[in-house]
N, C-alpha and C positions, 0 to 999 in steps of 0.2 A: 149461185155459189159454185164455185171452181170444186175439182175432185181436191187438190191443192189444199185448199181452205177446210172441208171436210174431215181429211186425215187430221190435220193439225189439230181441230177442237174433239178428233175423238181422243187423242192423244193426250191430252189437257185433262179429260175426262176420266180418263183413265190411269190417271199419277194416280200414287198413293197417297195415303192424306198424312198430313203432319203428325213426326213423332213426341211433338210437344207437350208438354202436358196443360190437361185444362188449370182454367184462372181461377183455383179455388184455395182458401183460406189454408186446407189439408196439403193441398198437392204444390203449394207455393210456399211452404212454411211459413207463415203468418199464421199461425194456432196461439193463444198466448199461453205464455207459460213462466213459471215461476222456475228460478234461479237463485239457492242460496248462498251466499257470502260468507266462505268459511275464514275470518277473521281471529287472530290468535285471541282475542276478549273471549271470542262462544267455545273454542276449541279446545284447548287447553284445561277450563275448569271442566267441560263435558272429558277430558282423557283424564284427568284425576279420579271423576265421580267413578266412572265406567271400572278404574283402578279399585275404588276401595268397593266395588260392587265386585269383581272378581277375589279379593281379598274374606270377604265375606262368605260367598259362596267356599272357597277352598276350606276357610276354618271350620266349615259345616261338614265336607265331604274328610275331611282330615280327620276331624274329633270323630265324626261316626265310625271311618275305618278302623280308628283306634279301640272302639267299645267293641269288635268284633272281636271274637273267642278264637284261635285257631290251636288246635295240637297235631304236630308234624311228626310222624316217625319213618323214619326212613332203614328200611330192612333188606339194602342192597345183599349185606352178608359178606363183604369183602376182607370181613376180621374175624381172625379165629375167636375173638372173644365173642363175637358176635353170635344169636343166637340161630341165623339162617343160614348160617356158614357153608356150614355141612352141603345145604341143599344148594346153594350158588354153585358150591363146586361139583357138586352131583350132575351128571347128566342126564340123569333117567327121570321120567316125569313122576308126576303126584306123590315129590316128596316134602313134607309139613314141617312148620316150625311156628314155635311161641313165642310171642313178645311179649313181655308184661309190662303195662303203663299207670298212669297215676294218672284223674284228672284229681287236678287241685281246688277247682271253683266248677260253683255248679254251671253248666251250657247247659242252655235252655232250647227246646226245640221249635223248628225243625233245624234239625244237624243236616250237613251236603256232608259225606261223605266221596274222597277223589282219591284215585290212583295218578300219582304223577310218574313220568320220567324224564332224564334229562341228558343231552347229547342224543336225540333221536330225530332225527331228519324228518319229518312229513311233510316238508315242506321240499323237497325235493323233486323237480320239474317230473321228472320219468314216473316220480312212486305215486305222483297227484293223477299222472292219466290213468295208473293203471288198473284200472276199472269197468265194467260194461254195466251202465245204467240201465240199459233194456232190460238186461239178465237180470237186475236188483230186482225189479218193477214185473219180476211174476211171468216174464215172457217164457215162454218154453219152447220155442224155435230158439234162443240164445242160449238155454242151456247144451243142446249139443251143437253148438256153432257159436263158442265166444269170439268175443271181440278181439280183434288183435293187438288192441289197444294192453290186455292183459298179458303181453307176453312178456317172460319165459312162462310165466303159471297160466296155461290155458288148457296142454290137456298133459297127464302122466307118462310116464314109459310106455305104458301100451295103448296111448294114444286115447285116453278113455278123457272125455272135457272133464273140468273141472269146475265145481260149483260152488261158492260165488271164485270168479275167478282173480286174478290178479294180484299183486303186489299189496296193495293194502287191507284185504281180507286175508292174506296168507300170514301177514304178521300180527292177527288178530290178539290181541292183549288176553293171556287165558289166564291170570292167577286167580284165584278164588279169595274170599276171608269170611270168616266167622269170628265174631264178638262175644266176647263172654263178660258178667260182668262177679267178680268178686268177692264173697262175704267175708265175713270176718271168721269164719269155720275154713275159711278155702272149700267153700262149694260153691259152684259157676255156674248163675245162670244166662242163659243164651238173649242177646240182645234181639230185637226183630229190625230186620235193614230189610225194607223194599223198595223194592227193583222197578218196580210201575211207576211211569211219570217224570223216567231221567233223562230221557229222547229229548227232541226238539218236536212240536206237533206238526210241521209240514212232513218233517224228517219221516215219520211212525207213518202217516195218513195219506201223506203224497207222493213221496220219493220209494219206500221200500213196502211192496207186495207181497205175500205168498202168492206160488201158482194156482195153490187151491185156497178158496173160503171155507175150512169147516176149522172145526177142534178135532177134529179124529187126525192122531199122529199117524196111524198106519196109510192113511192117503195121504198125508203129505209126505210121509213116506215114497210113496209110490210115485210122484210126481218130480224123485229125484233119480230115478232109476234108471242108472246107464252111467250116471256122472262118479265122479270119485269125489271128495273131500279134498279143502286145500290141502299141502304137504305138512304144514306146521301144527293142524289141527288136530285137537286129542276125538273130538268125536263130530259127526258128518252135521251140518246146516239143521236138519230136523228134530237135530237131539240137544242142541246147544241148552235146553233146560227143559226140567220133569214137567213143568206147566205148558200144554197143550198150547196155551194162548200168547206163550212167549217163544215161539220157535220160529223157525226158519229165518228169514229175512227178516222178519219184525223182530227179533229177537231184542233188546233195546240196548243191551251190551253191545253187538255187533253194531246197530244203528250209531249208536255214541261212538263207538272205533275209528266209523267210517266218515266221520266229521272232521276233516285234515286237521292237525294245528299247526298256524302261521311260524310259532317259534320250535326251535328245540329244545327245550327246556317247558314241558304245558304239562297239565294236569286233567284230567276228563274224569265227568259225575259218574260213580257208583255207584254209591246207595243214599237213601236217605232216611233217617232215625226223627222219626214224628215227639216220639216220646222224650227228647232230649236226653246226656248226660249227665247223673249224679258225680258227685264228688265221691271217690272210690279209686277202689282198682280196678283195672281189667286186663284181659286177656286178648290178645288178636289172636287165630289162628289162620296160618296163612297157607293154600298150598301153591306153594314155589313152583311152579313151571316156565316163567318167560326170561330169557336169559339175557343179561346186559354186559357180564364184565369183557364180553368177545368185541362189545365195541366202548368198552371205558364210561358205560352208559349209569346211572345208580335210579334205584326206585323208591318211590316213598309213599307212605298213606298219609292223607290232611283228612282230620276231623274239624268243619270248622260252621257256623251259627251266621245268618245272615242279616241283614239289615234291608231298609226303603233303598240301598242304594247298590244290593246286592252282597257279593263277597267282597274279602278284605283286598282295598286299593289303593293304595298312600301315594301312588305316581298322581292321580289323578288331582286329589286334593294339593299336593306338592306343587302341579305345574300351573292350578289355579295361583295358590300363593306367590308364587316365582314372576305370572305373568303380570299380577295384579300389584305388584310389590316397583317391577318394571315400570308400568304404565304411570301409576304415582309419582316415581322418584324422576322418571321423564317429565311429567305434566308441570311437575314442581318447579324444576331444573329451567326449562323453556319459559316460563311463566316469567320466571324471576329476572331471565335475560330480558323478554319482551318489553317488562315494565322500565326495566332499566335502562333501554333502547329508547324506550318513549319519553323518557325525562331526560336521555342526551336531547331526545330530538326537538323537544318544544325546547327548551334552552336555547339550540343554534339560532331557534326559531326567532328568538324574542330578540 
């Protein structure tokens, strides 16, 4: 054999092998498979059925919304006649006003009590960043080194950090209420609203830390030392409540706060009353500190009793009915031209 002849078969030998694919049932698509035949006879009556099964469902979520108890007061204070008047236009803090209410029918527990407001941006790109998660999460190298994420509220005039920092802990929601309930003497006694249980459980367990684990306030105390209080805040992260076990960052008020909402116009959990309302009067006592009419904002309390499908939501049941109502009057509509296409067409037929 020639050097000639050599090269060429090592050459040969050495192509690469085809990029073809093997002969198999997978790799040649020949798998069988089934393909169904969406003919207006199966379609049709299945987009009616599928109709009056959404129709169904909405008069379920409809009617339940409806059984739902809600009593709205709304104590912006923007009228003299108003009885928080005084304290809207007041600038100074912890100043109080009474509302007296009626419930007319008994609510039965548990009550969700919610502070709403409305024209208040949270959703607003800059106030959503402005936050340091580390610093939530108990780190103490971010308490004197926030995130810049929080600026302008990261540290005070004398450059001292600020703890929790940011935009959305600075405008932390601080009005207070107490419930009184009415007798026919006009003597009041005090409803019990607790505070435990209004968080979300990642919210409480995973996302917000203290730096320390104990109950002793005086080291959690100490674990804030060096930092200042947001600006807006009446008292510093470790005092936000007399229970040792709801302070600092777990706090559940601040937790709920810091829970953005999508609209402007939302309402976030308060308290909640185990024992439900009697039919009676009562009393709110409120202390007025968070101020709205600088941006056209109003505030409201919802007392309101819940159901399997939660609080009260008439969009929901609404846009079943809406869709379910569509789907039908469609299914019907097409059905009736189809049939009536079919008997043009056997006709020509014949």
């Amino acid at each position: 054999m020639s050097v000639s002849q050599v090269s060429t078969v090592d050459r040969v030998e050495a192509s690469p092998k085809s990029n073809k694919p093997d002969n198999t049932a997978f790799t040649q698509q020949r798998l069988p498979a089934w393909q169904p035949i969406l003919s207006a006879g199966y379609v049709l009556p299945l987009f009616i059925v599928f109709g009056l099964i959404f129709i169904g469902i909405g008069l379920g979520l409809h009617f339940t919304s409806n059984s739902i108890m809600e009593k709205q007061i709304d104590y912006t204070g923007d009228t003299s006649e108003h009885a928080c008047y005084n304290c809207s236009m007041n600038a100074n803090k912890n100043c109080k006003c009474t509302i007296r209410f009626t419930v007319t029918q008994m609510m039965k527990g548990p009550i969700f009590m919610y502070y709403g407001l409305s024209n208040f941006f949270q959703n607003n790109r800059k106030y959503v960043i402005s936050r340091d998660d580390i610093q939530l999460f108990g780190d103490l190298d971010n308490f004197q080194n926030p995130s810049n994420y929080c600026f302008p509220f990261v540290r005070d005039s004398q450059k001292r950090p600020i703890v929790p920092c940011g935009a959305i802990a600075n405008s932390l929601f601080n009005d207070s209420f107490t419930l009184y309930k009415v007798g026919n003497d006009n003597n009041r006694s005090q409803v019990v609203l607790k505070s435990k249980g209004i968080s979300w459980w990642t919210d409480y367990n995973v996302k917000f830390k203290n730096p320390v684990t104990t109950n002793n306030n005086s080291v959690l105390q100490a674990a804030f030392d060096g930092t200042v209080k947001p600006l807006n805040w009446l008292r510093p992260a470790y005092e936000l409540d007399t229970n040792p076990q709801n302070n600092g960052f777990q706090n559940e008020d601040f937790i709920v706060w810091m829970r953005i909402a999508a609209l402007p116009t939302f309402r976030k959990l308060y308290r909640r009353i185990d024992e439900g309302l009697t039919v009676g009067k009562y009393d709110l006592e409120i202390a007025y500190n968070y101020p709205v009419l600088s941006f056209d904002g109003r505030k409201h309390i919802t007392f309101s009793t819940i159901s399997w499908m939660g609080g009260k939501n008439s969009f929901l049941g609404i846009a079943y009915l809406v869709c379910g109502s569509l789907c039908v009057v469609t299914g019907i509509v097409l059905l009736i031209v189809y049939i009536k296409y079919q008997k043009q067409h056997h006709g020509s037929a014949e």
